[in-house]
VEXFIPA-350165 format. One line per 2 residues: number of its first residue (from 1); for each residue x, y, z of C-alpha. Coordinates in Angstrom, 2 decimals, padded with zeros to 5 digits. Each point is the difference from the previous one (the first is absolute). Layout:
N
NUM = X/Y/Z  ...
This chain:
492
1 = 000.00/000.00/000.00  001.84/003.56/-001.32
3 = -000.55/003.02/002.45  -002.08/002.46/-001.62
5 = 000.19/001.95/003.32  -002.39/003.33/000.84
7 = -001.58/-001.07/-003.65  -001.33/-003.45/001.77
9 = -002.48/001.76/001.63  -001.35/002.43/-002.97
11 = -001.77/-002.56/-001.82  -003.08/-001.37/002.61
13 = 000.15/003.82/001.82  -000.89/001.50/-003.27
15 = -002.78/-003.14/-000.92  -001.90/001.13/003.56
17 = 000.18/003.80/-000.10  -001.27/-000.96/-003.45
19 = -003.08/-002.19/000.90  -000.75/002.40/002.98
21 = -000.39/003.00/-002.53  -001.32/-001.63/-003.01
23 = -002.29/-002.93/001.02  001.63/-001.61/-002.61
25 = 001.35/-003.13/002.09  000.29/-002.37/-002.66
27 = 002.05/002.62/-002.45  002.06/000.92/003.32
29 = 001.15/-003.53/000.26  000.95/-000.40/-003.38
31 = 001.94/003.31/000.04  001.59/-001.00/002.90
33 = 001.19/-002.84/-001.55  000.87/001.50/-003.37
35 = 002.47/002.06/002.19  001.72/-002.32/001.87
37 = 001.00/-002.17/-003.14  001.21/003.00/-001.51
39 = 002.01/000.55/003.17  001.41/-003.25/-000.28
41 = 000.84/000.35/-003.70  002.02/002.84/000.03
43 = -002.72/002.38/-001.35  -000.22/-001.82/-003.11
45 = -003.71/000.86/-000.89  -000.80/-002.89/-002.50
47 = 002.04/-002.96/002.45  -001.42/001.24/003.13
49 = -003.72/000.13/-001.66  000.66/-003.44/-001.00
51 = 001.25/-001.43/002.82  -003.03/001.46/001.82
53 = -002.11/-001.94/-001.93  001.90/-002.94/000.61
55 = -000.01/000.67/003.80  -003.20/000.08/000.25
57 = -000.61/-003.70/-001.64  002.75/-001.35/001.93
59 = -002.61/000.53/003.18  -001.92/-002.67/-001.09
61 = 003.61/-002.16/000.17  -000.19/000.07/003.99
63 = -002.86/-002.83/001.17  -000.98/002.42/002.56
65 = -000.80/003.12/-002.01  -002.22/-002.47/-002.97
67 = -001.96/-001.74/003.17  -001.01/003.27/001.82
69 = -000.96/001.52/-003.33  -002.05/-003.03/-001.04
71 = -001.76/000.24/004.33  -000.97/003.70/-001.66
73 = -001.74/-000.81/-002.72  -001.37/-002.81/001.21
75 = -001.73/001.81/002.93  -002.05/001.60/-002.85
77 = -001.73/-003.53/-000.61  -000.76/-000.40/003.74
79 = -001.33/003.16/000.50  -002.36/-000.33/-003.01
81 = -001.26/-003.68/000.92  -000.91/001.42/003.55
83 = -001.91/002.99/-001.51  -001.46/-001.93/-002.53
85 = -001.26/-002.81/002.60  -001.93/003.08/002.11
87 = 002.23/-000.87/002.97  001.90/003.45/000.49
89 = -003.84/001.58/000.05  -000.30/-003.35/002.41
91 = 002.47/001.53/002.57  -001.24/003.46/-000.58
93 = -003.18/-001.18/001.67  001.15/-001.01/002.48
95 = 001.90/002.66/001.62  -002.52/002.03/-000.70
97 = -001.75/-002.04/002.62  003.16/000.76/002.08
99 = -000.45/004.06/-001.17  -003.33/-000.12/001.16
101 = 000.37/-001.43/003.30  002.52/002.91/000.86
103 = -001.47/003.17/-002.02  -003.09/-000.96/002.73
105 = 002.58/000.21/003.16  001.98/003.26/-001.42
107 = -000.63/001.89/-003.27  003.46/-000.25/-001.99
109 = 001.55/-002.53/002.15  -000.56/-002.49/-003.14
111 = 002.99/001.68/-001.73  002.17/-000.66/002.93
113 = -000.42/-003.97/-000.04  000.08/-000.46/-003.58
115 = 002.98/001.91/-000.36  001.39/-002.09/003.18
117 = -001.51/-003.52/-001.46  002.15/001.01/-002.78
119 = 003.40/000.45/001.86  -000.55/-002.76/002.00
121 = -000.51/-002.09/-002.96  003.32/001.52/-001.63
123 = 001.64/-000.95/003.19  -001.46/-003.78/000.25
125 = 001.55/-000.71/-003.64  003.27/000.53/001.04
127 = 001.23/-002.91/-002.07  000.67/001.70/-003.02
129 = -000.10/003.86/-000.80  -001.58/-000.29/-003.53
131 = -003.17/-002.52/001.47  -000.44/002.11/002.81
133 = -000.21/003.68/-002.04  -001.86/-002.01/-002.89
135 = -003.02/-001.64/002.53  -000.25/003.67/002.51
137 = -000.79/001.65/-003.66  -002.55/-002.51/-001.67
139 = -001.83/-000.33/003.34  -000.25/003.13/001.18
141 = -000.47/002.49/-003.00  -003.76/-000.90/-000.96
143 = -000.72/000.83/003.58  002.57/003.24/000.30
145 = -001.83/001.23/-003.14  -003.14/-000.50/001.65
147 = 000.74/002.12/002.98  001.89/002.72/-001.84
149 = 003.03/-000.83/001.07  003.18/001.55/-002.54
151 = 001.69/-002.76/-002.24  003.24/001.32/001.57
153 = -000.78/-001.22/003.15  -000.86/-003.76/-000.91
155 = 003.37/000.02/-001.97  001.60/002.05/003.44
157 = -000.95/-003.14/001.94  000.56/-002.79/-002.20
159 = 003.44/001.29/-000.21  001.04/000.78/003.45
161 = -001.47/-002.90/001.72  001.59/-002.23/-002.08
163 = 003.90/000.66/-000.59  000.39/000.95/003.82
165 = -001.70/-003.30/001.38  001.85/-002.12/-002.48
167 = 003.57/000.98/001.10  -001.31/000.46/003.77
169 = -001.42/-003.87/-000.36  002.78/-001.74/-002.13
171 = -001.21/-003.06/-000.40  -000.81/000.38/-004.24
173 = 002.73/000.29/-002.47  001.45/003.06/001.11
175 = 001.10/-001.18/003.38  001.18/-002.99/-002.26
177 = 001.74/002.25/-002.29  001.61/002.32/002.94
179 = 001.42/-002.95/001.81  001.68/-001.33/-002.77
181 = 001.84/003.40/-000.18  000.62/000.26/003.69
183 = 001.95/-004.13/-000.90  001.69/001.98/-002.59
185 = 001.27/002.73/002.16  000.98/-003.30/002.85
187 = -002.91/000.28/002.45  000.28/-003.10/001.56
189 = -003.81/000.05/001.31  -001.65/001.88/-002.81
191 = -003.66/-000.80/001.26  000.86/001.12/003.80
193 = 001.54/003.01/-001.31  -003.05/001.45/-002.25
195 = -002.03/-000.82/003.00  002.15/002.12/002.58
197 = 000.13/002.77/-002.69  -004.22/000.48/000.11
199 = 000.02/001.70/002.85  002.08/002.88/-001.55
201 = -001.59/000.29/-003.85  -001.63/003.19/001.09
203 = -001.27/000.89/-003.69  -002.59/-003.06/-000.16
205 = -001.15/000.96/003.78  -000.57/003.36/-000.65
207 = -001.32/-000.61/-003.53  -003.18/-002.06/001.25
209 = -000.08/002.31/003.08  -000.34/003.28/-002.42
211 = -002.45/-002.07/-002.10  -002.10/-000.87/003.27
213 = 000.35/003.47/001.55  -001.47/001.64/-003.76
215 = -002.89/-002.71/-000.05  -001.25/000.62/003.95
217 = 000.29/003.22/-000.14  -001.22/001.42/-003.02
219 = 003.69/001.75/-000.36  000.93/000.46/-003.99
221 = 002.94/002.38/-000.72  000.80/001.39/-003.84
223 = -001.32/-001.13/-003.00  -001.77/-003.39/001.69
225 = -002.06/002.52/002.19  -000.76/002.34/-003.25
227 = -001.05/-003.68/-001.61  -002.23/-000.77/003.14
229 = -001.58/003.88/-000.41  -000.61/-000.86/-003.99
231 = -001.71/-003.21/000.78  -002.16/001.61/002.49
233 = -001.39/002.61/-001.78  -000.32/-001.05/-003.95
235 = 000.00/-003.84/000.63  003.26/-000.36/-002.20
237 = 001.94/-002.98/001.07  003.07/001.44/-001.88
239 = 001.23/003.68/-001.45  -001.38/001.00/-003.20
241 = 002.38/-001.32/-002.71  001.08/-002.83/002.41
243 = 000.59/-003.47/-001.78  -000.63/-003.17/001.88
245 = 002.52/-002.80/000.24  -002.30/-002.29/-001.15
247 = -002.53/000.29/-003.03  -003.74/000.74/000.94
249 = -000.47/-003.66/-001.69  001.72/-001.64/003.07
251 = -001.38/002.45/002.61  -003.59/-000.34/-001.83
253 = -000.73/-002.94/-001.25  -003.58/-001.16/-000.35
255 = -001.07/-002.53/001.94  -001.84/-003.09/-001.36
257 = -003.85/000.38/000.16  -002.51/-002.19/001.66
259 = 002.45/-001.63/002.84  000.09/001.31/003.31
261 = 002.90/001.62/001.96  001.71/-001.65/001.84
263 = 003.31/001.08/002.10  002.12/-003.47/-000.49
265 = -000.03/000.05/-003.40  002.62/002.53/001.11
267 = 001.03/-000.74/002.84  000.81/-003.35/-000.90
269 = 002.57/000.62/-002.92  001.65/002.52/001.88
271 = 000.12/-001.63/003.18  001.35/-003.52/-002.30
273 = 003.07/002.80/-001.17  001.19/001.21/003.34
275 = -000.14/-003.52/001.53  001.82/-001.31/-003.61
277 = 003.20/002.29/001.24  001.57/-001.41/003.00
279 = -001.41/-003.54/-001.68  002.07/001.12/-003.18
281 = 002.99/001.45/002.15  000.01/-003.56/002.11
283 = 000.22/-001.80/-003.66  002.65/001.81/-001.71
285 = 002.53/000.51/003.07  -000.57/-003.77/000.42
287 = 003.01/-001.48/-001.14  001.93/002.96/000.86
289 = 000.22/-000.79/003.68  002.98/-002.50/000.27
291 = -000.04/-000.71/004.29  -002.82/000.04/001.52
293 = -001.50/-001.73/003.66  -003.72/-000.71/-000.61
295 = -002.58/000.89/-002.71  -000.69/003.23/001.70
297 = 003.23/001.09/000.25  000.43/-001.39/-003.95
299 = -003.53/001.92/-000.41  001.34/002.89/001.62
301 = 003.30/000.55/-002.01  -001.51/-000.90/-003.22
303 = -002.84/003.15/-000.01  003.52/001.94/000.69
305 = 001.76/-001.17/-002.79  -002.88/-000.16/-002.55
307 = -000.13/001.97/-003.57  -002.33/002.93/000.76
309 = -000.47/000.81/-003.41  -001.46/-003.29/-000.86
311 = -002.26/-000.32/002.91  -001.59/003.28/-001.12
313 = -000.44/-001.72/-003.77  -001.08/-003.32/001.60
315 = -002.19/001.46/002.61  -002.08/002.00/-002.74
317 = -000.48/-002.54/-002.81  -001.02/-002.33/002.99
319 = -002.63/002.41/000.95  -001.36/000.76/-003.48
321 = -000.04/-003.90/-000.79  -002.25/-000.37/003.36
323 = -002.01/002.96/-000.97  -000.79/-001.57/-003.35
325 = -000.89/-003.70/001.95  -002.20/002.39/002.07
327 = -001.57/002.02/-002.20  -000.43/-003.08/-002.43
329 = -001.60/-002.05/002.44  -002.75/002.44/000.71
331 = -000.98/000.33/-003.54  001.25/003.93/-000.14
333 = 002.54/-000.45/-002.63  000.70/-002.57/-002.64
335 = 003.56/-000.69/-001.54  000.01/002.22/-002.97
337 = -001.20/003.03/002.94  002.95/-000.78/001.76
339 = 002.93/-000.01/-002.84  -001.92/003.69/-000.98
341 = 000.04/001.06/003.47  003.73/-001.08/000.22
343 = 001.09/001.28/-002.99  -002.00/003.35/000.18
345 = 001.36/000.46/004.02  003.59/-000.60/-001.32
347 = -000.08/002.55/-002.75  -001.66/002.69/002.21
349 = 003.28/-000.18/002.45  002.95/000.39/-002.75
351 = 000.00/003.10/000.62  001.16/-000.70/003.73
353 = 001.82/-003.53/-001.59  001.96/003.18/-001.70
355 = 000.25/002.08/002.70  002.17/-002.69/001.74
357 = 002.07/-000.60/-002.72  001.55/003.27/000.07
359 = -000.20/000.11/003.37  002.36/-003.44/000.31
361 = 002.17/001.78/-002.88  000.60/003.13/001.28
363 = 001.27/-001.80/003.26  002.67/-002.39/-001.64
365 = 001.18/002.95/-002.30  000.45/001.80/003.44
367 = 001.83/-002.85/001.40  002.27/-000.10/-002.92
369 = 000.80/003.76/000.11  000.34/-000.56/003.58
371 = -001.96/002.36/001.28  -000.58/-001.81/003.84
373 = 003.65/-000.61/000.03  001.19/003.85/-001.01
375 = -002.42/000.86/002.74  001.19/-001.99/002.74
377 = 003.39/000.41/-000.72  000.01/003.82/000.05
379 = -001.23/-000.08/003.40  001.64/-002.71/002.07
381 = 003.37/001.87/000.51  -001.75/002.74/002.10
383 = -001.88/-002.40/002.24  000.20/-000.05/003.18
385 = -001.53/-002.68/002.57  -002.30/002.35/001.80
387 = -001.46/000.91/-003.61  000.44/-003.10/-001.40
389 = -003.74/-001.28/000.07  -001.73/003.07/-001.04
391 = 002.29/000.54/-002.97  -000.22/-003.64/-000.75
393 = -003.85/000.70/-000.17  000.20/003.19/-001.66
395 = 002.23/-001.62/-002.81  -002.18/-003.24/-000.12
397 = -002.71/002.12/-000.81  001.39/001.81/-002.89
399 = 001.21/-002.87/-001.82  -003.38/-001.73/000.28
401 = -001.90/003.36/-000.74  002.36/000.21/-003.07
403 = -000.17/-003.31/-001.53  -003.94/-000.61/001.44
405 = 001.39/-003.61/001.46  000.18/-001.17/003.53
407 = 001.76/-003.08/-000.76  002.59/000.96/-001.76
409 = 000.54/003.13/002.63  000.20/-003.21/002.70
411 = 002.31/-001.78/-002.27  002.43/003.14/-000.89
413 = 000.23/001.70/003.71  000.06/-003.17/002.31
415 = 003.77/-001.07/-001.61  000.77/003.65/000.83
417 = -001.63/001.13/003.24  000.76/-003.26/001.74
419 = 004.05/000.39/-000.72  -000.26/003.69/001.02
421 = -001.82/-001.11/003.25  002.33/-002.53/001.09
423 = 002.92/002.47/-000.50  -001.26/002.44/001.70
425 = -000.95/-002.28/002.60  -004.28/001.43/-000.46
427 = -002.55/-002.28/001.24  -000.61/-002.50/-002.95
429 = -003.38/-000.24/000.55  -001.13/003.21/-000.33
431 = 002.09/000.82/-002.59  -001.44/-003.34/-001.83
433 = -003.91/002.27/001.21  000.75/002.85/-001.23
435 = 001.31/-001.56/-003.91  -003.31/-001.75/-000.01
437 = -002.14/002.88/001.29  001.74/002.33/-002.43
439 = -000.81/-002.48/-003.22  -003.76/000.14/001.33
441 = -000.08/004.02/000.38  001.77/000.73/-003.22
443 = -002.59/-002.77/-001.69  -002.80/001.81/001.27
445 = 001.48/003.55/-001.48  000.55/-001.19/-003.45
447 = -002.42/-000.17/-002.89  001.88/-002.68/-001.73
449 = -000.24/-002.50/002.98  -001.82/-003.24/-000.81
451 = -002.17/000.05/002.97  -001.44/003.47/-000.51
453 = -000.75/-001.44/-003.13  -001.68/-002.61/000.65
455 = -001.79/002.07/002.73  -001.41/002.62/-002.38
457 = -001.10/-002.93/-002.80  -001.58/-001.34/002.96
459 = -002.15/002.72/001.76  -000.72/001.27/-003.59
461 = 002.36/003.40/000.37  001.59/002.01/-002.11
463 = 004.15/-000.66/000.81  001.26/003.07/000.47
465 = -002.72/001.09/002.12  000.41/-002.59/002.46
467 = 003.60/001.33/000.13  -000.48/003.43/000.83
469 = -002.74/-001.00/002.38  002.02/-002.30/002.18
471 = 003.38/001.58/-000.15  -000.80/002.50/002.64
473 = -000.78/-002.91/002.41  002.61/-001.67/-001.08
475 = 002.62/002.58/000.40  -001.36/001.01/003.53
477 = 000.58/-003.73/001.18  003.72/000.09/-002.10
479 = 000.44/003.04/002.70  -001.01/-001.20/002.97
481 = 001.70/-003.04/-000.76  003.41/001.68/-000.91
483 = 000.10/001.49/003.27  -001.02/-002.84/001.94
485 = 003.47/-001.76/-001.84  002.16/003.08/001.31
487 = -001.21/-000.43/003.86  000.75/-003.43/-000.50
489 = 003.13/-000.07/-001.80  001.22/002.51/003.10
491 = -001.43/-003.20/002.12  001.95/-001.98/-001.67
């Protein structure tokens, strides 16, 4: 990898100033691109283009990147087949038993516990990020629409209850993934490390606190309260000119006439996908666990060491196929329904099928101008210990805000900040806290991160607004939690 120094960093800066300004997310990402190849080929205009192009093909050459492109589009399918099957409208019902039962005790209070139902539902799917922001979306935005609450908000609490309870409950593929780096870096105990580290990844904490705090209290800040004001008063779930994630086919569909609604036609395929993930995890980490000292210990390590990538794929084809046994068996939908359904649900998500693409592409042409690396190295020689974690953060955060990836934050700042701790004789496991917390914060920030993404296809939001909405809340908890690695760092 060459050093392209300060010019590292030009490249995914200039892609998110871009898609902040413009709207334009999809031409931001490409530009982005488009610059760093030329970057990396000496300015040669007609090379560089051309090895942009080829950049982005080669994402489909990582396993990783095809599979969680494929879980996109294929979420279109799933999300069409519960629609079409009345069982969204189902679920609808009944919480609005649920909204009843409380608009009698307290006029408004009905707001409060959906919006709290919904976090706590992020929070229960901690076993993958994409599942968790995916389900708190479908579920919930039929009934958000129906109480006026902003688009913006669904997609503010798909996406911060499910990033911070996946890291603060590692047991899914990223505490798999993060122990395997903490091996690398010779942690003997990987597992009892992460663990001891919890207590001091303040981001998460504060994250879900913030989100908690907003929802009790009634207490939006910026552009999400200007949202809540617009919803209010002209019954606009988004701002004029806004442009939804997902198509109004997905969001819209009509349901089949002359069945009834019922709520497990969708609660059933979804519930069949978050149980399919740990099964999935368990399945592929399998043979991957070479000593183990009973089948739940073998169990155990396996969900650790499993490909989260494919559970995500597995997970969703396993729920459409029981969807279409479902659906089939109650006379709703006959075979040729289903390949329409499938087909029609896949083409209505390439646009976010695309949006990941670059996304995935932007990061690896990051990593090869080395723009984590020209980050971290700039900084380390002015470290000192007392400093160590909230710089650590600070930096985490920039690298994932820049390249819109947690994991490969994780994976670039763990070989450094570990190395740096045990020189400067920090404590390990905060400094291991505050990497992680930082990749989380900086995720949250950026509009090319997959998870807001997925967040805003989701809850049905248009991308950029969901940034500018929850950056504020998300730069208020990057604060607090800055400071809070300071007093500590001084504690030592």
């Amino acid at each position: 990898m060459n050093d392209y120094g300060f010019l590292s960093i030009l490249p995914p800066i200039i892609a998110i100033i871009f898609a902040l300004r413009t709207k334009q997310v999809y031409i931001a990402l490409f530009f982005g691109i488009w610059f760093s190849w030329i970057i990396m080929n000496d300015w040669n205009f007609l090379t560089g283009t051309l090895a942009a192009i080829e950049g982005m093909v080669n994402v489909f050459k990582s396993e990783g990147n095809t599979r969680t492109i494929m879980f996109s589009a294929l979420v279109g399918a799933l999300l069409l087949f519960i629609q079409f099957s009345r069982g969204v409208e189902g679920f609808v019902n009944k919480l609005n038993v649920l909204i009843s039962y409380f608009e009698k005790k307290k006029t408004g209070y009905s707001r409060v516990i959906v919006q709290l139902l919904a976090m706590f539902t992020g929070i229960i799917l901690f076993v993958e990020t994409s599942i968790s922001s995916l389900t708190v979306g479908t579920l919930y935005r039929p009934i958000f629409d129906k109480l006026k609450i902003p688009r913006e908000k669904l997609a503010y609490i798909a996406d911060s209850s499910s990033a911070p309870t996946s890291i603060l409950i590692p047991f899914n593929a990223w505490g798999a993934f993060i122990m395997g780096l903490l091996i690398t870096q010779g942690i003997e105990h990987p597992f009892a490390t992460l663990i001891s580290s919890i207590k001091y990844n303040f981001y998460p904490i504060v994250a879900l606190l913030i989100l908690a705090f907003v929802i009790i209290f009634k207490k939006d800040i910026g552009q999400m309260a200007k949202a809540e004001k617009r919803t209010k008063e002209t019954g606009e779930l988004m701002n004029k000119g806004s442009k939804p994630m997902i198509s109004d086919t997905v969001t819209s569909y009509p349901p089949k006439e002359g069945i009834k609604a019922k709520a497990y036609n969708m609660v059933i395929p979804l519930v069949t996908m978050v149980l399919m993930m740990p099964i999935n995890l368990a399945y592929t980490g399998w043979s991957n666990v070479e000593t183990y000292s009973s089948f739940w210990d073998h169990l155990s390590q396996a969900i650790g060491k499993g490909s989260g990538s494919s559970s995500v794929l597995y997970a969703v084809l396993t729920a459409i196929l029981v969807a279409m046994i479902l659906y089939r068996a109650q006379g709703i939908m006959k075979t040729k329904e289903m390949v329409d359904l499938t087909l029609k649900g896949i083409s209505e998500l390439m646009p976010l099928a695309l949006l990941m693409m670059l996304a995935f592409a932007i990061g690896e042409a990051c990593n090869q101008l080395g723009t984590g690396q020209y980050i971290a190295n700039v900084s380390k020689d002015w470290l000192s210990p007392e400093f160590l974690p909230a710089i650590v953060f600070v930096i985490s955060s920039f690298i994932a805000f820049s390249t819109g990836t947690s994991w490969g934050t994780f994976a670039i700042m763990i070989a450094i900040s570990l190395p740096m701790a045990t020189i400067q004789e920090a404590n390990i496991t905060l400094v291991i806290a505050a990497t992680l917390g930082g990749g989380v914060f900086g995720d949250h920030c950026s509009p090319i991160s997959d998870t807001s993404i997925i967040s805003s296809m989701a809850s049905a939001s248009d991308h950029i607004d969901h940034v500018k909405t929850q950056l504020p809340y998300a730069l208020i908890g990057g604060l607090i939690t800055t400071l809070l690695y300071v007093i500590m760092g001084f504690l030592n």
